[in-house]
N, C-alpha and C positions, 0 to 999 in steps of 0.2 A: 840124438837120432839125426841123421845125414837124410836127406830127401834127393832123390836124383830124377832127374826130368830123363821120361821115357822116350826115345825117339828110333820108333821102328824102321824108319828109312835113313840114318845116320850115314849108312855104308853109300846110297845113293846117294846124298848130299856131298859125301867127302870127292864121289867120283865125279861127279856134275863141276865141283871146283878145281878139280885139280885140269878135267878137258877143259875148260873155260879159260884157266891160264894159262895152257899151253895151247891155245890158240888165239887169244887177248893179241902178241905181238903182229897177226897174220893181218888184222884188222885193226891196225892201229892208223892205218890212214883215210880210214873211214869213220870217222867220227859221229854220224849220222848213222852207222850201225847200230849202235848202241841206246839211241832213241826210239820212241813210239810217236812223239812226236814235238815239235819246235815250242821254245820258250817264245813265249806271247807275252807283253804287257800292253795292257789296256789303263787307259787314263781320261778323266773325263773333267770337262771346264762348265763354263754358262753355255757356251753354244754348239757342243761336238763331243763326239767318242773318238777316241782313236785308238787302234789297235799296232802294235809292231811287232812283227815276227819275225824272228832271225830265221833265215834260212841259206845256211853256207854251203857255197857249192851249188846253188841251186840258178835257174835262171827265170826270165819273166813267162818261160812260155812252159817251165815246167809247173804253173803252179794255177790253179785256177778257185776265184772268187766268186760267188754267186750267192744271192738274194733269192730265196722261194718262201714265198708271205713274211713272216718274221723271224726267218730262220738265216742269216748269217754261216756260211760254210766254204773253210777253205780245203783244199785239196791237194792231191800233187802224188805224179806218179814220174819217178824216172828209172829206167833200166841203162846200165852199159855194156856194154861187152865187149873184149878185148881181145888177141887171136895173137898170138907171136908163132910164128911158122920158123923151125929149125931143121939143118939136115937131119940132126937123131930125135927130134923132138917134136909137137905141139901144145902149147901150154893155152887152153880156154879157161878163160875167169868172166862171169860172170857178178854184178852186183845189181839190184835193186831195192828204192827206198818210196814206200808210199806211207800218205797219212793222210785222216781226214778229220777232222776239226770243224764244229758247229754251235752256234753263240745264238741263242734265244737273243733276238732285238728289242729293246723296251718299246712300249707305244709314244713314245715322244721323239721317234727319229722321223727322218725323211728318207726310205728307203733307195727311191730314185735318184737322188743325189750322193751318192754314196760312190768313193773316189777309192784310187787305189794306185798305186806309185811301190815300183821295187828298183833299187836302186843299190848296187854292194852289196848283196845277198841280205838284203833289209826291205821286206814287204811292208810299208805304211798302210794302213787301211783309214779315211775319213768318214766317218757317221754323222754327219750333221741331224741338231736337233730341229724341230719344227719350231716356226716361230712362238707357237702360244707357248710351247714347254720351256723358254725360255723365261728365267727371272726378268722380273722387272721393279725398276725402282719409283715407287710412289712418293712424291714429293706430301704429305701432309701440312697444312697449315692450322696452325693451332689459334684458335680466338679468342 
């Protein structure tokens, strides 16, 4: 006995693929179309979080950081628009790319002191921890 998986919108899927790559090559210089939103890694030591997000193409004033109680949230909204004026023609293209991204802060930061540096479409983000949450090394003396 052969079992075959039922898929009543097959004929939608096939057509959803075939528009999608023949219009794949139209948006190939937008690479940030294809996101929701930017690869983040976060890494953390004795005394700090740091976060980096790559975000290409993008600049410092597209993108906005902000702290409300221990909520961590980045942002970013940019639109372009482009106009080529021809005697038989005009061609308008529009693009835009938003995203919004939100990181619960542990209770062992310093929310205030919280930095932030973009630099080559490379947003740094610094989390310092507070003194007490940081390790500390007890010398013990044994008698």
């Amino acid at each position: 006995m052969n079992l075959i998986k039922y898929r009543p919108n097959r004929m939608v899927d096939v057509f959803e693929d075939s528009w999608n790559r023949f219009f794949d090559p139209f948006s190939a210089d937008v690479p940030a179309a294809k996101r929701t939103s930017p690869s983040i890694d976060i890494d953390e030591n004795d005394n700090r979080y740091s976060l980096e997000v790559e975000l290409p193409g993008l600049t410092e004033k597209d993108v906005e950081v902000k702290v409300e109680g221990n909520l961590l949230t980045l942002s970013s909204k940019k639109s372009e628009e482009k106009e080529e004026k021809n005697r038989d023609y005009v061609l308008k293209e529009r693009r835009s790319y938003n995203f919004s991204r939100s990181f619960v802060l542990p209770e062992n930061v310093e929310p205030d002191k919280i930095t932030a540096e973009f630099k080559n479409g490379l947003l740094v983000i610094d989390v310092p921890k507070a003194e007490k949450a940081k390790p500390k090394l007890l010398e013990i003396k044994v008698k």
